[in-house]
N, C-alpha and C positions, 0 to 999 in steps of 0.2 A: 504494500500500500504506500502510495507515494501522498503527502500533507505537503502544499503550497501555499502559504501565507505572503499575497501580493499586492501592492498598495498602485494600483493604475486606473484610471478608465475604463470603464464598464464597457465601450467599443473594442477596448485595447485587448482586453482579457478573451473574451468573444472571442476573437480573430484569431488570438493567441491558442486558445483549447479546440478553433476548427481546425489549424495548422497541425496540433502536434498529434488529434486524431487521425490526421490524414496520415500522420508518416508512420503511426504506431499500427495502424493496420494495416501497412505493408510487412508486417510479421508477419510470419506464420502462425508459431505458435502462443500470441497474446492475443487476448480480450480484452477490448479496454470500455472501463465505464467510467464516463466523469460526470459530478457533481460542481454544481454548479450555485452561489446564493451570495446573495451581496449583505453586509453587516449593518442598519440601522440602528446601532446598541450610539447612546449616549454618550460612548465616548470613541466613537467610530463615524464622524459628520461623514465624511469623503467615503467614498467608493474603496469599500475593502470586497475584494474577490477571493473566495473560500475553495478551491480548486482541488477535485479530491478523484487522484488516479488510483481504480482500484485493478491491478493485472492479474489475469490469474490465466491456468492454460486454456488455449481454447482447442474447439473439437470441429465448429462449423466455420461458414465463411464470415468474416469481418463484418457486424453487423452495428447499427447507429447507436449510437450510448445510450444507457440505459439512464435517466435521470434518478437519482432516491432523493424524492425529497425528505422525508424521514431520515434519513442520514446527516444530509446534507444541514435540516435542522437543528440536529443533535448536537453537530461538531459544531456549527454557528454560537448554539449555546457555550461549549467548553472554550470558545476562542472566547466570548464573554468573562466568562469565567476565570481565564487566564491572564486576560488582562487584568480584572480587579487585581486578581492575587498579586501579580507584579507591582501596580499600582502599590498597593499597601506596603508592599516590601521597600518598593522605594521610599515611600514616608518613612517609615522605620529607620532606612538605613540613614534618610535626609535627618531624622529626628536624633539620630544619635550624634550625627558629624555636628550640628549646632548646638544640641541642649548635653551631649554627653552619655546618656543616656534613652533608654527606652521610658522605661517607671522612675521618678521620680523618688530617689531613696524618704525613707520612712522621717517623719517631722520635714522635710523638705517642702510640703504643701503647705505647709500653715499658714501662709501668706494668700491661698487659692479660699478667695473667699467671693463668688459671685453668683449673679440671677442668669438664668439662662433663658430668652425670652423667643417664642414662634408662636408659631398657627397650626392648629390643630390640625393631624394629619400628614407634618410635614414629614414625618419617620418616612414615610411611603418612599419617599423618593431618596430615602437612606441619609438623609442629610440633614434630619430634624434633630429635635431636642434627644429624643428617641433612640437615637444611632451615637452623638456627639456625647452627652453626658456621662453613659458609659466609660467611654473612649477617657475620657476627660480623669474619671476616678481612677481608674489603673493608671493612669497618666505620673498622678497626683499622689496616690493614697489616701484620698481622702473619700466624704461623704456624698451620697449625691441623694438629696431632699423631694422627692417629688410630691408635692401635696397630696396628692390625692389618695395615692399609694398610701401615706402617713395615715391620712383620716379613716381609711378603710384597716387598717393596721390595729387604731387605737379602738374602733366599732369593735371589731373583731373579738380584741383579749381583752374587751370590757372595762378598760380602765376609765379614771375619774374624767378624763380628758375626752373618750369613746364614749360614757355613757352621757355626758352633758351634750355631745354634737348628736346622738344619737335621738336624743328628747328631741331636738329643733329638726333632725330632717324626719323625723318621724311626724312631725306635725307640719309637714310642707314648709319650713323655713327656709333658710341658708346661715351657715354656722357661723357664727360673729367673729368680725377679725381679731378680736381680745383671745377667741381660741385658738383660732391657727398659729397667731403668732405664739402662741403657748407651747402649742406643739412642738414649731420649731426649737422653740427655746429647752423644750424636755431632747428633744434630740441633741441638739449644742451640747447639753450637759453630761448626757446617760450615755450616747453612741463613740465609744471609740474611735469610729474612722474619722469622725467628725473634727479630732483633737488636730488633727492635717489639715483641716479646713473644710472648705461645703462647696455644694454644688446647689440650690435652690433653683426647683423646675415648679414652673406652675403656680408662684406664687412672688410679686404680689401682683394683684388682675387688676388694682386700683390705686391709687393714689395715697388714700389713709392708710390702705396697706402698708403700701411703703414707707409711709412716715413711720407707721409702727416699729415693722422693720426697722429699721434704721434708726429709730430711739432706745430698741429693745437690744440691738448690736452696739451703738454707744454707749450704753451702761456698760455693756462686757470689754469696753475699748478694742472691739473688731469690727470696723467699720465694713462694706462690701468695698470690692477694689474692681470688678468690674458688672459692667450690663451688659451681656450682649446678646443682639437680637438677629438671629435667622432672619431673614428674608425672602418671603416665594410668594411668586402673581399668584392671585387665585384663579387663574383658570389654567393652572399649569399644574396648581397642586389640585383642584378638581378631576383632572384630567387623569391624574395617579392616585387616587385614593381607593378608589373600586377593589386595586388588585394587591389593598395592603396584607400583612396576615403579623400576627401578635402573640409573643410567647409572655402569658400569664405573670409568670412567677418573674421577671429580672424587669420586662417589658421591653427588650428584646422587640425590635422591628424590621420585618423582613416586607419585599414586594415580588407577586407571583412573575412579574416580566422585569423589573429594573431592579431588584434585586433578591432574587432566591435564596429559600434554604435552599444546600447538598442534598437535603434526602425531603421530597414533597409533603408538606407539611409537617415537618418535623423540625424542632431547632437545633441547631447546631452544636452547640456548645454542650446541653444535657439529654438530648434526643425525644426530650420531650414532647407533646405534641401542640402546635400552634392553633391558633384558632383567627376567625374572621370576626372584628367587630360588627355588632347589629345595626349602627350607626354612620359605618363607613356606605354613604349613602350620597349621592348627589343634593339631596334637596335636605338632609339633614345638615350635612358640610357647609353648607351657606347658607345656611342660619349661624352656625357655630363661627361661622368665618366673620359675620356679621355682629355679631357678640364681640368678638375678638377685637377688632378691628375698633369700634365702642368704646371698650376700655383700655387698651394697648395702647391706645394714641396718645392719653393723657398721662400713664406711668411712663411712657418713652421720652415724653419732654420732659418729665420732673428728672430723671439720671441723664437727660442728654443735659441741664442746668447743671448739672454737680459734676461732669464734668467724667465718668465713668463707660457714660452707654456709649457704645459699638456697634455698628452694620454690618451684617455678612450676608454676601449675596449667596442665599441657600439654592439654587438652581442650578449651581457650578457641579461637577463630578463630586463624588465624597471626597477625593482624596483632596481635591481643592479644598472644600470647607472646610475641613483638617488642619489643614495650614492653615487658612486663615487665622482658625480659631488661635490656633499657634503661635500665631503669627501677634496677635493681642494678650497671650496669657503668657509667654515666653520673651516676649520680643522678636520673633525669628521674623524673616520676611519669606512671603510665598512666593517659591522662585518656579515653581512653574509644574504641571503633573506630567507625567510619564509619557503621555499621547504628545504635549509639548515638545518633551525632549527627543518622541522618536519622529517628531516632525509631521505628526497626522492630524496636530489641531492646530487651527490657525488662534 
């Protein structure tokens, strides 16, 4: 089996695979099949040609290629595939030659004290809170906060903090910012990784939040040191939400086409099994988007005033917003993703 990976002209390539069937069946003894499929993956804009000679002996006369698209799909995916994984290699190797390391040795974080701010749904496209914050804790060592996870957390093992949010949403309220921030603050104090500093996802969605926040961080003289907020059109992240899928327990975000688990519906890391929100909906999504959008605006100019908030254009490849984020929490500068360096993205 002959694998050709060729970066030309979708005329060029044609011409190219009539050419070399013409001269391969002037063999005798070869069969030749070629596959044939061009790469519209997100970090493949240009015309990649997937050219896949399969020889084997033949018995009859030279006869016209046999197309598989089923093949030809397959291996389109594993060049996907291969790319990310290089991608990420390169961050890695790029993350060590600037910052020294991969993770962040142990108390090294305790300066990583920030809000992590997007739009619901952005995981989808691998580049959301979802994906980054993760990424961010093993970074780091440190904690990564995500509200909601918390409050579901504190319901659960019934504590003083669960059973008073559990009275209010059990009576259609919404939990008062005097609790969340409470929450936070029993994390701060009780969680270990937290001693390395925090990640805060999902909270604050308003303005007194933050004030809270940030008076209840002032007493502890740990002020947040950054804001930074994802950035993604809504009809771009509309467009990706349909094919998200979500592993429960880490919250882990995976997408059925722009980014796969290895094993179909299964997560990767504990092979556990994922699931599809009931939510990830076109006409729920904008609403949610429109909520967001609400209140985002007014907490973005209060830390773009102080002087912390940050923009990342969340639409770029993962490994771009990687950097980015790096590129703010490290200092590094984003010098550029893999498809740059091999010359396939303008």
């Amino acid at each position: 089996a002959l694998l050709l990976f060729i970066h030309r002209p979708a005329d060029s390539i044609a011409a190219w695979a009539s050419r070399s069937r013409g001269r391969l069946c002037q063999l005798p003894e070869l069969h030749l099949r070629i596959s044939l499929n061009f790469c519209s993956h997100s970090t493949c804009p240009h015309f990649i040609a997937l050219v896949v000679a399969v020889v084997a002996p033949r018995s009859g006369p030279c006869r016209e290629p046999i197309i598989h698209e089923k093949m030809a799909d397959q291996l389109v995916e594993q060049l996907k595939a291969t790319v990310d994984k290089l991608e990420n290699r390169v961050n890695e190797l790029e993350t060590r030659l600037h910052g020294g390391s991969v993770a962040v040795k142990p108390g090294e974080g305790q300066g990583m004290r920030m809000i992590l701010i997007g739009p619901p749904g952005a995981g989808a496209s691998n580049a959301g809170k979802g994906t980054q914050a993760p990424k961010l804790k093993e970074r780091y060592g440190c904690c990564h906060l995500a509200t909601g996870d918390m409050l579901r957390a504190q319901v659960a093992a019934k504590t003083q903090l669960g059973r008073e949010a559990k009275k209010i949403m059990d009576q259609g309220g919404l939990v008062s910012d005097e609790i969340m921030v409470n929450m936070i603050q029993d994390q701060l104090d009780n969680n270990k990784e937290c001693k390395s500093g925090f990640i805060l996802d999902g909270f604050p969605r308003t303005v007194p939040q933050a004030e809270k926040l940030d008076g209840m961080l002032a007493a502890q003289q740990k002020p947040l040191k950054h804001a930074i907020e994802l950035q993604l059109n809504d009809e771009l992240l509309v467009a990706r939400i349909t094919g998200r899928l979500i592993h429960p327990a880490s919250g882990r975000s995976y997408h059925k086409i722009f980014n796969p688990p290895k094993q179909s519906m299964t997560d990767d890391v504990t092979g556990e099994p994922l699931i599809q929100r009931s939510d990830d909906n076109e006409e729920t999504l904008r609403k949610r988007l429109g909520t967001y959008h609400a209140q985002t605006g007014p907490v973005t100019d209060y830390y773009r005033k102080t002087g912390i908030w940050k923009p990342i254009d969340a639409s770029q490849e993962p490994g771009a917003v990687w950097k980015s984020v790096l590129s703010i929490t490290d200092g590094q500068s984003a010098t550029g993703s893999l498809m740059n360096k091999l010359g396939l993205q303008k």
